[in-house]
DSSP file (Angstrom, degrees, kcal/mol; ACC not computed):
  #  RESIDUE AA STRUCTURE BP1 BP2  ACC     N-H-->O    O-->H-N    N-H-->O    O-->H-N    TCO  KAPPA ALPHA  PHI   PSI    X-CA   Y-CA   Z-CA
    1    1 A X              0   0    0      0, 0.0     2,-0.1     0, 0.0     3,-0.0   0.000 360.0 360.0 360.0 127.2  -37.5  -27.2   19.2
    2    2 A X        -     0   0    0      1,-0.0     4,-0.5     0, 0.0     5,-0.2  -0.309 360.0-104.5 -81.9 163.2  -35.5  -25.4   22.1
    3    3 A X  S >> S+     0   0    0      1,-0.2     4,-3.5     2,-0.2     3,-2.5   0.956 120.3  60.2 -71.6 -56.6  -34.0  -22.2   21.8
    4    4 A X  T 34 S+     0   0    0      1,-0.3     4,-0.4     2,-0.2    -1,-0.2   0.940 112.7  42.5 -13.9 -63.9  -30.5  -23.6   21.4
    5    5 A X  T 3> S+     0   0    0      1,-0.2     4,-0.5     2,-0.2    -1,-0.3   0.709 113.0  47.6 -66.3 -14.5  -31.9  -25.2   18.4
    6    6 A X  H <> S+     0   0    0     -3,-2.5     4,-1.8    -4,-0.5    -1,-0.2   0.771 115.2  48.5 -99.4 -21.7  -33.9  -22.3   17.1
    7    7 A X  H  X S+     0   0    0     -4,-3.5     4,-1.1    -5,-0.2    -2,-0.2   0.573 113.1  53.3 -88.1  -2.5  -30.4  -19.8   17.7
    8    8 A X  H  > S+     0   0    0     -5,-0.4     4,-1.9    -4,-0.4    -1,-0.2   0.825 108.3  43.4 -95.5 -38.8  -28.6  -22.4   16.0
    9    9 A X  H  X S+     0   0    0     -4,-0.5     4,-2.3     2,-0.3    -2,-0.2   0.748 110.9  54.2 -65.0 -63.3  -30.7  -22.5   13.1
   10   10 A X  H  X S+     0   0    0     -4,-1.8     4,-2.1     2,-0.2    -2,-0.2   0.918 111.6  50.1 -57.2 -66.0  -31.1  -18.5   12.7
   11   11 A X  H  X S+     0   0    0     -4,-1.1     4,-1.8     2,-0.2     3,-0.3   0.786 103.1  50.6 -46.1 -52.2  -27.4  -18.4   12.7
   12   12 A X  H  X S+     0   0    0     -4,-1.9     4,-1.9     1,-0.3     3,-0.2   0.955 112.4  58.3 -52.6 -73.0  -26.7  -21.0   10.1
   13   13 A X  H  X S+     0   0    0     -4,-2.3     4,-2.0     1,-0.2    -1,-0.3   0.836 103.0  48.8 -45.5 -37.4  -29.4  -18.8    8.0
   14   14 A X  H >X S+     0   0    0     -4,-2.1     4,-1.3    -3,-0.3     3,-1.0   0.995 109.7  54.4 -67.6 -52.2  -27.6  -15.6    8.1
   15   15 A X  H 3X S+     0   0    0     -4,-1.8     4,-2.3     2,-0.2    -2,-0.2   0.801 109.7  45.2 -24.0 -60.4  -24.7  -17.2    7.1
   16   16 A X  H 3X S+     0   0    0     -4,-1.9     4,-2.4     2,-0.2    -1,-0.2   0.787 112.4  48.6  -5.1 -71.9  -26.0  -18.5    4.4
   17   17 A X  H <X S+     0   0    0     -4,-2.0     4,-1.6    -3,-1.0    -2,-0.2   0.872 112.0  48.1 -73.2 -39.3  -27.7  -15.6    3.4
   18   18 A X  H  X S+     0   0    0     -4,-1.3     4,-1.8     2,-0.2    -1,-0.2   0.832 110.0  55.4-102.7 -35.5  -24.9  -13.6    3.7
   19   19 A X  H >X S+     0   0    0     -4,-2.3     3,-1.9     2,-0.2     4,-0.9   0.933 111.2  45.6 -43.5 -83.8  -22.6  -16.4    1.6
   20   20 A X  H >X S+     0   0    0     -4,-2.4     3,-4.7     1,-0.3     4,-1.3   0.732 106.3  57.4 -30.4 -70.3  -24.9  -16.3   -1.3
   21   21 A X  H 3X S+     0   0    0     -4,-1.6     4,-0.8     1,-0.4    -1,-0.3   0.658 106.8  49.3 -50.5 -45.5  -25.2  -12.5   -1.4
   22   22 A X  H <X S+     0   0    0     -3,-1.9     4,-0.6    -4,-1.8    -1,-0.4   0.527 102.0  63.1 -68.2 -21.6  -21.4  -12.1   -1.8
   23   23 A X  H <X S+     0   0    0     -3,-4.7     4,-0.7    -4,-0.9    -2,-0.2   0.794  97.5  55.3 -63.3 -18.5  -21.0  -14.8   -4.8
   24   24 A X  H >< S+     0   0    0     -4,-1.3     3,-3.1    -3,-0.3    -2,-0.2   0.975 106.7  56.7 -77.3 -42.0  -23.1  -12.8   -7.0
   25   25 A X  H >< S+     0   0    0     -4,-0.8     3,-0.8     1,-0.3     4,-0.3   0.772 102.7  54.4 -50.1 -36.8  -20.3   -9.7   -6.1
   26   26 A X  H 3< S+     0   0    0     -4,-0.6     3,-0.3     1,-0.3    -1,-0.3   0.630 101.8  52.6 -77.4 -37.0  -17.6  -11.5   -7.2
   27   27 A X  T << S+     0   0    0     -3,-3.1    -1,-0.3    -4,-0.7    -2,-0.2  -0.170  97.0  73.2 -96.4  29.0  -18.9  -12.3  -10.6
   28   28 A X  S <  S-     0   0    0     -3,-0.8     2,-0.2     1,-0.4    -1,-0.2   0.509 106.8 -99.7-124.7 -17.4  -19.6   -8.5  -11.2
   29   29 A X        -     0   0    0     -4,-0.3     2,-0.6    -3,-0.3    -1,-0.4  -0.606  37.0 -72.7 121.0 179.9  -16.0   -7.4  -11.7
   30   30 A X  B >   -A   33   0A   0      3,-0.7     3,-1.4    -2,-0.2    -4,-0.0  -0.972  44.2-118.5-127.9 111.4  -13.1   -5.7   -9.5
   31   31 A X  T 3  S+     0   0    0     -2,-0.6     3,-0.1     1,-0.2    -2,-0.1  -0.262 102.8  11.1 -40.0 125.1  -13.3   -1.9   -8.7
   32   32 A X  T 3  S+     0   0    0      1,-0.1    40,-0.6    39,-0.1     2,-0.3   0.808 114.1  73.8 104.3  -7.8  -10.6   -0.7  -10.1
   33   33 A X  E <   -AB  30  71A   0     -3,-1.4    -3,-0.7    38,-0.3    38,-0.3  -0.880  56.4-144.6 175.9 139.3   -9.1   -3.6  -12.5
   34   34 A X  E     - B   0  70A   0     36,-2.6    36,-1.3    -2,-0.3     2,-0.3  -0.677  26.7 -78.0-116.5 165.7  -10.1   -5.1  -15.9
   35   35 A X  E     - B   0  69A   0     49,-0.4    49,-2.6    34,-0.2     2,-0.3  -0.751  33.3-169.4-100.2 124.0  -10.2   -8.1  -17.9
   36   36 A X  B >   -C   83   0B   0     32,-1.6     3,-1.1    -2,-0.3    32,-0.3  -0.820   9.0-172.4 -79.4  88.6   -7.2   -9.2  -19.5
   37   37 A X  T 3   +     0   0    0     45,-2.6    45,-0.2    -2,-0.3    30,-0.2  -0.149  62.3  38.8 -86.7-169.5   -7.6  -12.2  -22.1
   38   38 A X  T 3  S+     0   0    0     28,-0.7    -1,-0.2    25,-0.7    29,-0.1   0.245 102.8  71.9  26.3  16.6   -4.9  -14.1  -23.9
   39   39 A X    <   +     0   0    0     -3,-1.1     2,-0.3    27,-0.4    -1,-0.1  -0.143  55.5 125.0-168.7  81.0   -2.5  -14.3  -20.9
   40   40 A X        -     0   0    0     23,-0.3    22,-2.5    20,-0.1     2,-0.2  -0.647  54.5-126.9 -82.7 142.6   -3.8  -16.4  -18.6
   41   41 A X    >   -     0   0    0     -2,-0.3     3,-1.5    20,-0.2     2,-0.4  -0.581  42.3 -74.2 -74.0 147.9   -1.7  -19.2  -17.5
   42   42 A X  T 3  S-     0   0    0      1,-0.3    17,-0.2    -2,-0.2    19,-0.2  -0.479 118.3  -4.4   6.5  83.2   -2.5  -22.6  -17.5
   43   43 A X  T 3  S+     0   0    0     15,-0.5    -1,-0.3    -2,-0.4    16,-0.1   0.747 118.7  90.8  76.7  17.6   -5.2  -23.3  -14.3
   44   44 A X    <   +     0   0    0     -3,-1.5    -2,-0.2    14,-0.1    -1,-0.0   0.402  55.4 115.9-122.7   7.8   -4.6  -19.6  -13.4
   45   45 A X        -     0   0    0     -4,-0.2    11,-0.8    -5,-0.1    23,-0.2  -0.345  64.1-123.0 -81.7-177.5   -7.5  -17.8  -15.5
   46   46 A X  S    S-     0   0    0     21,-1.1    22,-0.2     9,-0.2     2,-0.2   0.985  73.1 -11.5 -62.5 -95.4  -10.5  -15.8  -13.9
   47   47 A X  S    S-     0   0    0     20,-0.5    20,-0.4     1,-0.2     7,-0.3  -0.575  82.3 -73.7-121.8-177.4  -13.8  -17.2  -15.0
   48   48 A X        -     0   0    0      5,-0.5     5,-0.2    -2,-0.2    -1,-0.2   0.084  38.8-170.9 -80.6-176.3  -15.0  -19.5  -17.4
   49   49 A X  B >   -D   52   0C   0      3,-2.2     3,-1.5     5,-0.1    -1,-0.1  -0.653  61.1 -40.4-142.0-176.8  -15.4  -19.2  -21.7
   50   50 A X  T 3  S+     0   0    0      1,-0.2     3,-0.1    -2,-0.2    -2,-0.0   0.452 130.3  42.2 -13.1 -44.5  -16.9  -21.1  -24.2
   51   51 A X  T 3  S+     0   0    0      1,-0.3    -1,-0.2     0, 0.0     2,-0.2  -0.222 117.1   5.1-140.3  44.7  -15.8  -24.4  -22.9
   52   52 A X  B <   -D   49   0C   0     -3,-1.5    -3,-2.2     6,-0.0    -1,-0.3  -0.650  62.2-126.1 159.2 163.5  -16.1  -24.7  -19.4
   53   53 A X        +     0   0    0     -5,-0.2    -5,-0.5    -2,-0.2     2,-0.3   0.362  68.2  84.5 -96.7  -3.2  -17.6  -22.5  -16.5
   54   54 A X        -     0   0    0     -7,-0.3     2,-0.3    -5,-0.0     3,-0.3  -0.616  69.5-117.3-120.8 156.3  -14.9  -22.0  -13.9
   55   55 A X  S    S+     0   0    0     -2,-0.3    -9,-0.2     1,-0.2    -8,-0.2  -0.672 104.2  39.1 -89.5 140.4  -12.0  -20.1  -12.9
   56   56 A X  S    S+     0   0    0    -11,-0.8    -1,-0.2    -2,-0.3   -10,-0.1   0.797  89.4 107.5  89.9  16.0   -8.8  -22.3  -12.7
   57   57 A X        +     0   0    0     -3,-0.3     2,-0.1   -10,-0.1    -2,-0.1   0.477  36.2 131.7 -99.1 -11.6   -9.9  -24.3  -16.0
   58   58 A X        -     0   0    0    -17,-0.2   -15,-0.5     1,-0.1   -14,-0.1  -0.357  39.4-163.2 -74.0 128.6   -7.6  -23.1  -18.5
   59   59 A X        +     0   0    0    -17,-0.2     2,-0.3    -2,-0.1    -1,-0.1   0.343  68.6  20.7 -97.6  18.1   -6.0  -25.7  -20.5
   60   60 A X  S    S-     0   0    0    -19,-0.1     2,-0.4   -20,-0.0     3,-0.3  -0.933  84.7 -98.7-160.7 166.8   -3.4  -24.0  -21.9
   61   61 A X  S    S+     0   0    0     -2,-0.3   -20,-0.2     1,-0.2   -22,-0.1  -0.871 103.9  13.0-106.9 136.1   -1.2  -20.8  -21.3
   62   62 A X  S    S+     0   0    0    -22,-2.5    -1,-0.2    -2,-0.4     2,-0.2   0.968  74.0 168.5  67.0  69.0   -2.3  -17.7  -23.4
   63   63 A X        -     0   0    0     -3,-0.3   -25,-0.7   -23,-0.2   -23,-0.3  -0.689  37.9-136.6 -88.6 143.8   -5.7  -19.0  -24.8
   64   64 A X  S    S+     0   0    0     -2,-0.2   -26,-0.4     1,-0.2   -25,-0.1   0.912 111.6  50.2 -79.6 -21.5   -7.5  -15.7  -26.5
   65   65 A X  S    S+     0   0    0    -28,-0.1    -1,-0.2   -27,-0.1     2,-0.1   0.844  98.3  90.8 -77.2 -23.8  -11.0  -17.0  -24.6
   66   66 A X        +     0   0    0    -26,-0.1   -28,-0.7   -20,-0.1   -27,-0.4  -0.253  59.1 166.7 -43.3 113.6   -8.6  -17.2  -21.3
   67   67 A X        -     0   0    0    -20,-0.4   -21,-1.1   -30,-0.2   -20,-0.5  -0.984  18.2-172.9-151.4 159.1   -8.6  -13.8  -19.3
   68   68 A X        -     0   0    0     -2,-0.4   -32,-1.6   -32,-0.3     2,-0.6  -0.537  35.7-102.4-115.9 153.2   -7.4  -12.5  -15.7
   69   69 A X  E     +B   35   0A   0    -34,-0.2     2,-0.3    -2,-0.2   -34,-0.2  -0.950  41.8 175.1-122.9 147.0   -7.9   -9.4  -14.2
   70   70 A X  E     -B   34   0A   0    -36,-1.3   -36,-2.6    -2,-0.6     4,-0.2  -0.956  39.9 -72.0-130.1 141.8   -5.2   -6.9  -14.1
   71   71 A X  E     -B   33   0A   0     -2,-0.3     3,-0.4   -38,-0.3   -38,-0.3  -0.151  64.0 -86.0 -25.0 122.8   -4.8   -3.2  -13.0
   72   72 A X  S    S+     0   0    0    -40,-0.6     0, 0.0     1,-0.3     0, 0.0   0.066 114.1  12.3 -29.1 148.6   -6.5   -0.5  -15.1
   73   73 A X  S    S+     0   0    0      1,-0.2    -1,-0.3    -3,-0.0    -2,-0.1   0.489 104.3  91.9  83.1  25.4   -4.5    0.6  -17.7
   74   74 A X  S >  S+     0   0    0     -3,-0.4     3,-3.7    -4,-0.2    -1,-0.2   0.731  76.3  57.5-113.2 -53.5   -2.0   -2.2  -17.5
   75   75 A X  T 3  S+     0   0    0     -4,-0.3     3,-0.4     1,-0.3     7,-0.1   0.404  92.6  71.4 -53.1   2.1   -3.4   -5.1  -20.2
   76   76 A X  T 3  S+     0   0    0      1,-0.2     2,-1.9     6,-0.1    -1,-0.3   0.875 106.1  45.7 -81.8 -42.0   -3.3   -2.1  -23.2
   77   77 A X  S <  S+     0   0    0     -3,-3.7    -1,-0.2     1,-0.1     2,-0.2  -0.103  86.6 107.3-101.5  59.8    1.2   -3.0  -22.6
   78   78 A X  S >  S-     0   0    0     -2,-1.9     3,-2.8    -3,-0.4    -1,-0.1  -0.782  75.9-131.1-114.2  58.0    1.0   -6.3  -22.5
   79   79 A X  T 3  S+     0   0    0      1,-0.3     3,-0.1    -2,-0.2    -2,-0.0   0.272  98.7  14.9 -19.8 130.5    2.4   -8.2  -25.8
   80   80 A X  T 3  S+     0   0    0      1,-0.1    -1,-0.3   -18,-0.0    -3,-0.1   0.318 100.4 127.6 100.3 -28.7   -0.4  -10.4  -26.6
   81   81 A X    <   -     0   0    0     -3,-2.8     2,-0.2    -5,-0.2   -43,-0.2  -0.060  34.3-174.4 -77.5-158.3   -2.9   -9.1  -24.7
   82   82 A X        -     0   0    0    -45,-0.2   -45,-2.6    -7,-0.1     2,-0.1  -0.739  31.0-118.2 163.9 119.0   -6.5   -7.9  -25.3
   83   83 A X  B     -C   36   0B   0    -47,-0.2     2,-0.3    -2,-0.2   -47,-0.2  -0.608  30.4-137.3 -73.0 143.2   -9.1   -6.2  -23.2
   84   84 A X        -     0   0    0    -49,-2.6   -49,-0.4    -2,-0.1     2,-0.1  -0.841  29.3-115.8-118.5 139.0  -12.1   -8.6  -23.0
   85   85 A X        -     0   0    0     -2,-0.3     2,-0.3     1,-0.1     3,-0.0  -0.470  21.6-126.2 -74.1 162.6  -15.4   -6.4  -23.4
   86   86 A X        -     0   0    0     -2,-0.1     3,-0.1     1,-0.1    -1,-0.1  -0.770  32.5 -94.5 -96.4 148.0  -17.3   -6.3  -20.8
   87   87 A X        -     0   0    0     -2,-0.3    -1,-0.1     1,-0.1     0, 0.0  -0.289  47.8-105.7 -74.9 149.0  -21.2   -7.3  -21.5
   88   88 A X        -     0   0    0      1,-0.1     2,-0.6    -3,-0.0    -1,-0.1   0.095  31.4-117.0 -71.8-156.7  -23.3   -4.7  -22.0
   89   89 A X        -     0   0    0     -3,-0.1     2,-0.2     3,-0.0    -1,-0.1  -0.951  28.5 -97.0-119.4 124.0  -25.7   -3.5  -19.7
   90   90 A X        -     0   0    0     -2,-0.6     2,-0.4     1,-0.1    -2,-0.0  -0.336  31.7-139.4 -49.9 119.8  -29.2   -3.2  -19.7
   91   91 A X        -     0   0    0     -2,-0.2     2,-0.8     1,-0.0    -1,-0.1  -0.635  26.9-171.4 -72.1  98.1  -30.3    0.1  -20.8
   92   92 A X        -     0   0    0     -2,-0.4     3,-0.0    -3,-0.0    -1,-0.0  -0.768  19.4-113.3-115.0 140.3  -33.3    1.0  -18.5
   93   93 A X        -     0   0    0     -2,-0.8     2,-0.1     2,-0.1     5,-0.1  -0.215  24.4-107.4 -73.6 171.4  -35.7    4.0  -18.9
   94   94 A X    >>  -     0   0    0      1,-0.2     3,-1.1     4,-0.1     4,-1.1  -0.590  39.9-121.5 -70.8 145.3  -36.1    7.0  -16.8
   95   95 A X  H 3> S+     0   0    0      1,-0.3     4,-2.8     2,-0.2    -1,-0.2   0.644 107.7  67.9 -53.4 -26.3  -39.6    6.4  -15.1
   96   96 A X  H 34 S+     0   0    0      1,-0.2    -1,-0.3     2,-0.2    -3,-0.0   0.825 104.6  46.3 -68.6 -24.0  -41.1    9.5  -16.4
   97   97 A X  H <> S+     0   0    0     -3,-1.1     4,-0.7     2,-0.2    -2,-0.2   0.729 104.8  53.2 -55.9 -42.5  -40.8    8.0  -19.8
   98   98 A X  H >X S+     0   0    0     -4,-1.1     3,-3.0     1,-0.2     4,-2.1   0.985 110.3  54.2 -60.8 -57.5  -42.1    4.7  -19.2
   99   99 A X  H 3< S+     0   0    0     -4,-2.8    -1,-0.2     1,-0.3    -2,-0.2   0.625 112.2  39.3 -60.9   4.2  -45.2    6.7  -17.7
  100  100 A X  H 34 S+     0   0    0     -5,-0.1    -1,-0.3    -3,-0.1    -2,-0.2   0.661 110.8  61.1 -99.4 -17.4  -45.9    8.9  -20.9
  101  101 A X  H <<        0   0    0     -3,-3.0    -2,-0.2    -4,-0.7    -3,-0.1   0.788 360.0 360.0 -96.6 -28.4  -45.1    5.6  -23.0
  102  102 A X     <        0   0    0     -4,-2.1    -1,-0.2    -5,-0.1    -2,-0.1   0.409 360.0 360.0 -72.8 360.0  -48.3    4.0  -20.9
């Protein structure tokens, strides 16, 4: 393998790496804006529900599993709408606890 090949190679891997590392962000939510459910448009929602896994899958306009994200504080004056909880979050302990729990 030649350097060409080996710089070629390296690059393509950073890329990569750098792709992956930025999907996960996407799925984590938008600083700043919240999920709106039950009015999504038709092939315009967010992420997936119950019955299917993708964004752009919604088969109907204003589904309640259907949600968007919208500006803080907008989806409460929204006829129709509904803030979709967000999951919770693992609850971890402080480390000085785990060590006295040991």
């Amino acid at each position: 393998m030649n350097k060409t090949q080996m710089s070629k190679i390296a690059a393509a891997s950073i890329l990569a790496t750098a792709l992956i590392s930025s999907a996960g962000v996407a799925h984590a939510g938008k600083q700043g804006f919240e999920k709106c459910s039950g009015i999504a448009k038709a092939g315009m929602n967010d992420c997936g529900t119950s019955t299917h896994g993708c964004a752009g899958f919604a088969e109907s306009d204003g589904h309640v599993e259907e949600w968007i994200y919208v500006p803080e504080g907008t989806c409460e004056k929204i006829v129709g709408a509904a803030l979709k909880e967000a999951a919770p979050q693992p609850v971890s302990e402080p480390a000085e606890e785990v060590m006295e729990q040991s």
